[in-house]
C-alpha positions, 0 to 999 in steps of 0.5 A: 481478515487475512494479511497482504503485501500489495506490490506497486511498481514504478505507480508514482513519477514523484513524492507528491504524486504518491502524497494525493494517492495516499489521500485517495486511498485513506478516504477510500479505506474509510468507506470500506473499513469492514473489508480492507484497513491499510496497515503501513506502506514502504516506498520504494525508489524506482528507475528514472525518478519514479516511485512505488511501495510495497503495501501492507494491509488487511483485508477480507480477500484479494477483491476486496484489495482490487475493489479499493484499488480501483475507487482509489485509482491505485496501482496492483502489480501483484497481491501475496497472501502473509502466512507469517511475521518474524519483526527483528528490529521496529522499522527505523525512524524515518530522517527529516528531509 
């Protein structure tokens, strides 16, 4: 499986909206684990309240990703192959809201 950033802008008009994609999405993954595994997410805060995410995931081709896309009724603004992955630092622990 290749690695992919999957873009979503402005996908979401609140937290909670994105909370039951995120659900759609990790049934979908499921059912289609032989061809894309979801990796991890970072949401992005968009204009005017909304919110998007850049998506980190494996997958067997761009199909694939738009295939899941679709049964899951998410967003793809853009899919970028991942030639590489230089980590610095881990991600930073999210604070409690």
């Amino acid at each position: 499986m290749q690695l992919y950033a999957i873009l979503r802008r402005g996908g979401w008009r609140s937290p909670e909206e994105l909370g039951r994609a995120a659900e759609r999405s990790t049934a979908e993954g499921e059912r289609m684990s032989d061809d894309i595994r979801w990796i991890r997410s970072y949401v992005l805060e968009e204009n005017e309240g909304s919110v998007g995410t850049v998506c980190i995931y494996e997958a067997t081709s761009p199909e694939a990703i738009r295939a899941h896309a679709s049964a899951a009724e998410l967003p793809v603004d853009e899919i970028i192959p991942i030639a590489d992955t230089v980590v610095v630092r881990d991600d930073p622990v999210a604070a409690a809201s």
